[in-house]
C-alpha positions in Angstrom: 0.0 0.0 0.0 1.1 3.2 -1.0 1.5 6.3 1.5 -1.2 8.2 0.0 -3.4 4.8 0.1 -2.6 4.5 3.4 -3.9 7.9 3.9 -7.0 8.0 2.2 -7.7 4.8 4.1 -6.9 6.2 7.5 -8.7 9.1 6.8 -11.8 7.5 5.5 -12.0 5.3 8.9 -11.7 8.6 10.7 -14.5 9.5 9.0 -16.6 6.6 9.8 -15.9 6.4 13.2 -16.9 9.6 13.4 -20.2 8.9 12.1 -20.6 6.2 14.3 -20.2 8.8 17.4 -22.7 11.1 15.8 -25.6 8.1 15.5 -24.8 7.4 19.1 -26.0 10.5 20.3 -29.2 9.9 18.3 -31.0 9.1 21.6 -28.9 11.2 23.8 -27.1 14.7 22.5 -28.1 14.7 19.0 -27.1 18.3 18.8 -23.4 17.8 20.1 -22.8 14.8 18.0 -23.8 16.7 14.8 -21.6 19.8 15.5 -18.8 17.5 16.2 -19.5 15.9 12.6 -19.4 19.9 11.2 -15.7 20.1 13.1 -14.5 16.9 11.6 -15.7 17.8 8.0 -14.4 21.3 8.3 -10.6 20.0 9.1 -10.9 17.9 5.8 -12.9 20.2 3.9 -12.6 23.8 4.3 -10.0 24.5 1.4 -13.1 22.8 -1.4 -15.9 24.8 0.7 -14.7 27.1 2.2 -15.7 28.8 5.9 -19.0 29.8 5.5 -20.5 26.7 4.6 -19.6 25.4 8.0 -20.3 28.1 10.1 -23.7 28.3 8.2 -24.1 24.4 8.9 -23.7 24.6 12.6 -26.3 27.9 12.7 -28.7 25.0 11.4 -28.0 22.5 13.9 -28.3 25.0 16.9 -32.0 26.1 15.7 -34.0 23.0 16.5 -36.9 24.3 15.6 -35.8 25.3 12.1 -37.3 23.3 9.2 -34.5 21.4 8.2 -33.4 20.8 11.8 -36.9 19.0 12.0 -36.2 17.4 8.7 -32.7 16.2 10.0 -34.2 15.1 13.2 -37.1 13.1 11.8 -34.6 11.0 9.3 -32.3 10.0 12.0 -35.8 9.5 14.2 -36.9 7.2 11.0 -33.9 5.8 8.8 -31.7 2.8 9.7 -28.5 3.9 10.9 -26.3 1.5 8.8 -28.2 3.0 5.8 -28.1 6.6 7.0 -24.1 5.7 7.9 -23.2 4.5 4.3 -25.4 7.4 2.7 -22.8 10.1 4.7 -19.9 7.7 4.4 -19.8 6.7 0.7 -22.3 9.4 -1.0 -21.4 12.3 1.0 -17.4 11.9 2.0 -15.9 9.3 -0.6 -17.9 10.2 -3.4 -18.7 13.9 -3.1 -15.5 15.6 -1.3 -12.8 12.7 -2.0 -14.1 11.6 -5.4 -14.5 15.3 -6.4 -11.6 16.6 -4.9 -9.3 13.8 -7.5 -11.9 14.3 -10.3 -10.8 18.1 -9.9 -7.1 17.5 -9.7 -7.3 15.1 -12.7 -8.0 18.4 -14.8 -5.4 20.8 -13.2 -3.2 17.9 -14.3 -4.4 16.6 -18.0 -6.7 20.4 -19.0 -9.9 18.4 -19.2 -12.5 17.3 -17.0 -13.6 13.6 -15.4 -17.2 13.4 -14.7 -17.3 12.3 -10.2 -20.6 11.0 -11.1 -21.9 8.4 -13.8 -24.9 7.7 -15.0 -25.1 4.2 -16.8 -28.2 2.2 -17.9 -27.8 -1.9 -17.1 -30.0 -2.9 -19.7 -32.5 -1.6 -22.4 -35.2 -3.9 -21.0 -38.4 -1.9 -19.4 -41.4 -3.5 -17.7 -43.7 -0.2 -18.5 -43.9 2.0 -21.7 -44.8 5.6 -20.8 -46.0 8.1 -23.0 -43.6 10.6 -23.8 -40.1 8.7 -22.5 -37.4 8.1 -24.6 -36.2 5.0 -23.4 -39.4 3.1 -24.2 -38.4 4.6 -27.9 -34.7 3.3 -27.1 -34.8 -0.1 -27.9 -35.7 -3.4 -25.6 -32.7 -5.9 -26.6 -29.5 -4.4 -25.3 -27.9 -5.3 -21.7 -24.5 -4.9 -20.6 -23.4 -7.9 -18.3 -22.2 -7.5 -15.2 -18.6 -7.7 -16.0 -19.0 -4.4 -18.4 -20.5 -3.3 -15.3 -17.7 -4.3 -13.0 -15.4 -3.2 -15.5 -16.9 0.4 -15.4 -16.9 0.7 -12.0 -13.4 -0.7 -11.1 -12.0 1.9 -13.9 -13.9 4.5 -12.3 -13.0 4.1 -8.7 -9.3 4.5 -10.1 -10.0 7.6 -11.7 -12.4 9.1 -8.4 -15.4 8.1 -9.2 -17.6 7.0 -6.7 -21.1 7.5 -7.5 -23.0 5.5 -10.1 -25.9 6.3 -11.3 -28.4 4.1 -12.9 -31.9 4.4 -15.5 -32.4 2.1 -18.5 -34.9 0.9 -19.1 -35.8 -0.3 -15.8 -32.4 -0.8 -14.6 -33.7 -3.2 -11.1 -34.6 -5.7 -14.2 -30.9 -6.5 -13.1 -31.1 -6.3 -9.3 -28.9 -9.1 -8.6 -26.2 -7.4 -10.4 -26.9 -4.0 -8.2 -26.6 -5.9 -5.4 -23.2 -7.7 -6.2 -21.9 -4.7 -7.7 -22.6 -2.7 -4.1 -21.2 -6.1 -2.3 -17.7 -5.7 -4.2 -17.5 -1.7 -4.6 -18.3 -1.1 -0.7 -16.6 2.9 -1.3 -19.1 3.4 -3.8 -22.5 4.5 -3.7 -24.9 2.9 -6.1 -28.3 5.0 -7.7 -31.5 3.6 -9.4 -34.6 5.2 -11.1 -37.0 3.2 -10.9 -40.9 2.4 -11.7 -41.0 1.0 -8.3 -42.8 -1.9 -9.7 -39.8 -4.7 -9.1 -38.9 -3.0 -5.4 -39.8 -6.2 -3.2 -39.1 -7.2 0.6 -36.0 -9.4 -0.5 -34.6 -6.2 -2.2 -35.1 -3.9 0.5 -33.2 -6.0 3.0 -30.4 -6.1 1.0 -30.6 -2.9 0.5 -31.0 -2.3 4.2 -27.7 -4.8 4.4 -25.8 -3.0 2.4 -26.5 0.3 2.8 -24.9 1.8 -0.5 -27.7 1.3 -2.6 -30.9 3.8 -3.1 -33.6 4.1 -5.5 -35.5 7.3 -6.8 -39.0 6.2 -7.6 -41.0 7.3 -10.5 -44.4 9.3 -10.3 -45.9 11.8 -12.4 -49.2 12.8 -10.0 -51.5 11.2 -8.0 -53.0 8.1 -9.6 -55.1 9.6 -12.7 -52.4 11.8 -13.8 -49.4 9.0 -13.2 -51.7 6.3 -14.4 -52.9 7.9 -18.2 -48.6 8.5 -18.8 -47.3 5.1 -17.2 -50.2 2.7 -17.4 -53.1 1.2 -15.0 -52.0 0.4 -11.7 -48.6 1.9 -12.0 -49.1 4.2 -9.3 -50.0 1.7 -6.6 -47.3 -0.4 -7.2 -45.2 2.3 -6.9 -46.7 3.4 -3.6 -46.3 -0.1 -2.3 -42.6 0.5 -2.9 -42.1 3.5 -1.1 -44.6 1.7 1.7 -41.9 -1.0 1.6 -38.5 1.4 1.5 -40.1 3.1 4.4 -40.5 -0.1 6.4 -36.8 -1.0 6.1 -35.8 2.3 7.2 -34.5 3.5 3.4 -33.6 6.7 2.6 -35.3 7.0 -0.8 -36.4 10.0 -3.3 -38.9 10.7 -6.3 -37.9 11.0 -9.8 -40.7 13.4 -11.5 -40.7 14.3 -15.4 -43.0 17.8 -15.1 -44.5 18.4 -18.6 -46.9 21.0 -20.0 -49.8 19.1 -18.2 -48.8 17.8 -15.2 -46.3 20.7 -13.7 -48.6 22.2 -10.9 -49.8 19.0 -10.0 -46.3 17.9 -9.2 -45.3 20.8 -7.1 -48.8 20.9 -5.4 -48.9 21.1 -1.8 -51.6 18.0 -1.6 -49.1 16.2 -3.2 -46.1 17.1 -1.3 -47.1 16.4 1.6 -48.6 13.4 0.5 -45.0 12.1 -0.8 -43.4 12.9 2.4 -45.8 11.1 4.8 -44.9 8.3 2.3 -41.5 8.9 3.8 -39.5 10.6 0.2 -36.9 12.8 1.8 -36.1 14.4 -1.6 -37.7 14.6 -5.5 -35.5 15.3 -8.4 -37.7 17.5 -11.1 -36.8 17.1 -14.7 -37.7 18.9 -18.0 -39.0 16.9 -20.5 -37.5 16.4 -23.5 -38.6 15.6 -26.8 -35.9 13.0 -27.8 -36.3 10.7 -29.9 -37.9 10.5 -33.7 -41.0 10.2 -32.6 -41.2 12.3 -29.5 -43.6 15.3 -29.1 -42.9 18.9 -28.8 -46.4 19.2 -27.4 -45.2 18.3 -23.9 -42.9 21.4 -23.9 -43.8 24.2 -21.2 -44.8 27.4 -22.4 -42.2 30.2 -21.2 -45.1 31.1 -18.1 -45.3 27.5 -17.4 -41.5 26.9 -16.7 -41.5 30.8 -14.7 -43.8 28.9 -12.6 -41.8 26.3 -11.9 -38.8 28.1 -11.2 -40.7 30.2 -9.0 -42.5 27.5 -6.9 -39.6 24.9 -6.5 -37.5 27.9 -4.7 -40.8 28.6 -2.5 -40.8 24.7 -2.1 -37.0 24.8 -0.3 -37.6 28.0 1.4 -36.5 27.6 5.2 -40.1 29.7 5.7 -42.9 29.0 4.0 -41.2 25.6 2.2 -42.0 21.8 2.4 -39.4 19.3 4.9 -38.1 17.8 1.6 -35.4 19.1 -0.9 -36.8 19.5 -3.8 -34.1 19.8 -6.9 -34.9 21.5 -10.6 -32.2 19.5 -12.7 -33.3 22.5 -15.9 -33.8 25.7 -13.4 -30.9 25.1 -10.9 -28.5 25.7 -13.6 -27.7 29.2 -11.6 -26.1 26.8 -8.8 -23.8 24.8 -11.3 -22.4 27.0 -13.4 -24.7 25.9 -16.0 -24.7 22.7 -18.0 -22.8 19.3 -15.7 -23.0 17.2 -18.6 -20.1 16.0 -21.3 -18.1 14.9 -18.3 -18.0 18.1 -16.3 -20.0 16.2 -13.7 -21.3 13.8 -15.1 -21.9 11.5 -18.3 -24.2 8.5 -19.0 -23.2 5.3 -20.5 -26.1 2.9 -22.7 -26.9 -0.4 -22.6 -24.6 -0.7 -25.4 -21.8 0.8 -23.9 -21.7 3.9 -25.9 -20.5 6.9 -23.5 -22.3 9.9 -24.4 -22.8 13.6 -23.0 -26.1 13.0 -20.8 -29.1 11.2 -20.9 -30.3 13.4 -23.4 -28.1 13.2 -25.6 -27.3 10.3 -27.2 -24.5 11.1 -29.6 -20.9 9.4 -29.1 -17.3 7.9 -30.5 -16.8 6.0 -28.3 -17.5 2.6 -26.4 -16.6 1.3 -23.3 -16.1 -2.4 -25.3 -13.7 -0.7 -27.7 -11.4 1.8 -25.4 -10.9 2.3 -21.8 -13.1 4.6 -19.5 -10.1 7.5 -19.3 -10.5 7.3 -23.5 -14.1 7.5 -23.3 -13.9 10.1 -21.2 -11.4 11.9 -23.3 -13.1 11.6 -26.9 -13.2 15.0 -29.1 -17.5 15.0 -28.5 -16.7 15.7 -24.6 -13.9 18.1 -25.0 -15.6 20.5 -27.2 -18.8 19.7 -24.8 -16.4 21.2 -22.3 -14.7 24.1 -24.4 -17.9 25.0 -24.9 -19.2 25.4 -21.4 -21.2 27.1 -20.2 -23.6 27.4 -23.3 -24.8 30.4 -22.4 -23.7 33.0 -19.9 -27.5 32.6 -18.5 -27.4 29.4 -16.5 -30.8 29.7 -16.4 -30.5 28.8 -20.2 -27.9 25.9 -19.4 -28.8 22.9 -21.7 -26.8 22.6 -25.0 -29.9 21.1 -27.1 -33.1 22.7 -25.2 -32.0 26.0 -24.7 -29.2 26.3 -27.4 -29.7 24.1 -29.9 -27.6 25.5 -32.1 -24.6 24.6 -30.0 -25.1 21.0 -30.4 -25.9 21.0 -33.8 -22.5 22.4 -34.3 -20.6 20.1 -31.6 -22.1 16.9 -33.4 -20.6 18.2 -36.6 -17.6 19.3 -35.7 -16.8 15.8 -33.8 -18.5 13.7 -36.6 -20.1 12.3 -33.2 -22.6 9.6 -34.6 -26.7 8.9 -33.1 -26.2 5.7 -30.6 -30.0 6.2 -30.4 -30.7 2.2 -29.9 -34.3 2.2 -32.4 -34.2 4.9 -34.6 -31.4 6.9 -34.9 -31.8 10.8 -34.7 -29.2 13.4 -36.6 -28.6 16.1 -34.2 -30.6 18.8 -36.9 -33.9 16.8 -36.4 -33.4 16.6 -32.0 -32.8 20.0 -31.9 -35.0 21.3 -34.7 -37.5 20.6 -31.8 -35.9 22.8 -29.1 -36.0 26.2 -31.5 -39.2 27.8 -31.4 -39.0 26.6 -27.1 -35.5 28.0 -26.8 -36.6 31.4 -28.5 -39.7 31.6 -26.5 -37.9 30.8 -23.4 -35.0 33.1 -23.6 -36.5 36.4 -22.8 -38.4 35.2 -19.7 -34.8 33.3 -18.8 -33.3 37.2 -19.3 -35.9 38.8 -17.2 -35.4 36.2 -14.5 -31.5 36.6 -14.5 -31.6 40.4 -14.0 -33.7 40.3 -11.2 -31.8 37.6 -9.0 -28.5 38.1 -7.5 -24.9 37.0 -8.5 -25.1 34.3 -5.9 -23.6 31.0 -7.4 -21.5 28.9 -5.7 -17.8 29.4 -6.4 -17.2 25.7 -5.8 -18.6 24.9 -8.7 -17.0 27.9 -10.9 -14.7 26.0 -12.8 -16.1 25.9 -16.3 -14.7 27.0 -19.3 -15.4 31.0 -20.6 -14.9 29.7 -23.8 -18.4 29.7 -25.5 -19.7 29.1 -29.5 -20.1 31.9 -30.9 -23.0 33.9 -32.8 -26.4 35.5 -32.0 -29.1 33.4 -30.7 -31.8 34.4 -33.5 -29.8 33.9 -36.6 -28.3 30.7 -35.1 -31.1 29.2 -35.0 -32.8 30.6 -38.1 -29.5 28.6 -40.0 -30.4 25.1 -38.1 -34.1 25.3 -38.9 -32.4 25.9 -42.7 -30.1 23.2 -42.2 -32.6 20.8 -41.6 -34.9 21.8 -44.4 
């Protein structure tokens, strides 16, 4: 063993002991145990955060009746500790400050970025069919086995990568593999979306075992709403999963496409609250997107629709007048990020076919993990012009290179003579974005008027993209790829 082995392995087990203390004082002096935590992190982590972050973290824990005190306090009331443990240990330190902080020296070293996070899909295969996904449109046939999964992962943790990510398909069509994967990889911290339709007792007590393993269930609505996009009796197998991961003391979230009909449903308060007494301690919000030959623009938001949304998930986390769940906007928290995260910046997807593209979005590549190494996937021309490129637009609230700027990956595509890995019906980049145009117009000024009003608050953790951006106005940009694809 190395000395700087023997170091990240000493300090890891400092880390976990330290844990340990804090879930000791669950029952006795919770508040204590949790500012020691906030000492410990702030030895090993105040160069990557800074002070403020620490100081802010242990006003928190000394209000006990502030909303996410009471949020903190009922997870550690309700969650198995091994689970709550592994969630801190793996997701939080080894995946999030270690992983991150060798992810980020990688680049001072080579000049391009390593994603700390990957999203990969285990297989193709999907139980459901929901109107308006692209994966039911991506093709049922294509698994990769578990030794391209192995392999993936064993690269990764080499490189710093510690959190995987998984969709598909329904990727716990291979839960066996999930399970041996988090059974080998114990640093890492394994990720699921899921229907929720395959969650079972067996799987929740290995999950439970384990620790390193959580899902994020899929719902669009309450029944009527959920049931007319993913099919009759969807949504109550998918609350007898969370009934389930609640049981075993699971710390689980909700994975929530908002489209042009469902949106205020979604961020209701009926349904909030109805979520969290299901026990969901977070929801991930996503745009939809009209990928894939046969997707429909129609399912777009109108520029009013997304304000609202932008507006109401902030009210949603307010410490005030929020909900006790944290609630993320993966299109309107661009302004947190620095913009885009995808081509490797933080994060990439690999298919079922092994083809290692930008994002889950965008499914364009050269390169495939059964024909080069991770580092050379990770290193092909599509992802460093992705990141020369970054941000897209100096508007994070305009992030995406295909929804909001469709022009920019029109032109990346060509220029990298990146190929469709689109698994049915392959999609030239001109036809995708030819989709996002009139939307990305539309959009734009509302995205201006929003940016000028809020303040210059972004994280400067994150403030490491490129200034390097394509060039050209917005209008005649996109008049030329509405041209093009004529």
């Amino acid at each position: 063993m190395s000395f700087q082995d023997f170091k990240d392995h000493t300090t890891r087990a400092l880390v976990s002991k330290t844990i340990d203390i804090v879930l000791s004082y669950v029952n006795k002096d919770r508040q204590n145990g949790l500012l020691r935590l906030v000492d410990i992190a702030q030895k090993l982590m105040e160069d990557e955060f800074g002070t403020a972050v620490f100081d802010n973290a242990r006003k928190l824990i000394q209000d006990p009746d502030s909303k996410w005190m009471k949020f903190t306090n009922k997870l550690l009331d309700e969650a198995d500790p091994h689970v709550v443990k592994m969630h801190v240990l793996n997701a939080g330190y080894q995946a999030g400050f270690y992983g991150f902080s060798k992810t980020s020296e990688f680049e001072k070293k080579h000049g391009f970025r390593i994603p700390w996070i990957i999203l990969m899909d285990p297989t193709s295969a999907c139980n459901q069919h929901c109107t308006g996904c692209w994966s039911a449109e991506y093709g049922h046939k294509v698994s990769m086995s578990y030794e391209d999964l192995d392999s993936i992962v064993s690269q990764g943790e080499k490189l710093g990568i510690y959190f995987y990510m998984m969709t598909g398909g329904e990727p716990l069509m291979r839960k066996k593999d999930i399970i041996k994967l988090a059974e080998k990889h114990k640093k890492s911290f394994f990720y699921a979306f899921t229907n929720g339709t395959l969650v079972d007792e067996k799987f929740c007590q290995e999950m439970q075992r384990l620790g390193n393993i959580s899902l994020a269930v899929s719902v669009e609505g309450f029944e009527e709403q959920n049931d007319a996009r993913r099919g009759q009796g969807c949504f109550h197998k998918a609350m007898e999963a969370m009934d389930l991961l609640k049981k075993h003391g699971l710390v689980f979230g909700t994975s929530i496409c908002y489209t042009s009909l469902n949106y205020q449903a979604v961020t209701s308060d009926e349904f909030l609250d109805f979520l969290i007494e299901k026990g969901v301690r977070y929801t991930w919000y996503f745009h939809y997107m009209p990928v894939g030959n046969s997707a429909s623009a129609d399912l777009l938001l109108t520029p009013e629709q997304r304000e609202y949304m932008y507006h109401r998930v902030r009210e949603i986390r307010s410490v005030d007048a929020g909900k006790p769940i944290v609630a993320f906007d993966f299109q309107n928290d661009g302004e947190f990020v620095g913009g885009c995260i995808a081509g490797g910046r933080f994060y990439c997807h690999i298919n079922p076919n092994g083809d290692v593209e930008p994002c889950v979005f965008i499914h364009y590549s050269n390169a495939n993990i059964h024909d080069m190494t991770l580092l050379e996937c990770l290193s092909q021309p599509l992802f460093l012009e992705y990141q020369k490129a970054q941000p897209f637009n100096e508007n994070h609230l305009r992030p995406c290179a295909m929804l909001e700027n469709p022009e920019c990956l029109v032109k990346i595509v060509h220029d990298t003579k990146a190929k469709s890995t689109d698994l049915e019906s392959p999609e030239s980049a001109e036809h995708l974005c030819s989709k996002c145009v009139s939307y990305a117009r539309n959009w734009a000024p509302t995205a201006e008027k929003l940016n000028s009003r809020k303040s210059k608050s972004v994280d400067t953790h994150f403030e490491n993209c490129s200034d390097s951006q394509i060039s050209g106005e917005y209008t005649d940009a996109s008049s030329r790829l509405v041209s093009s694809h004529r």
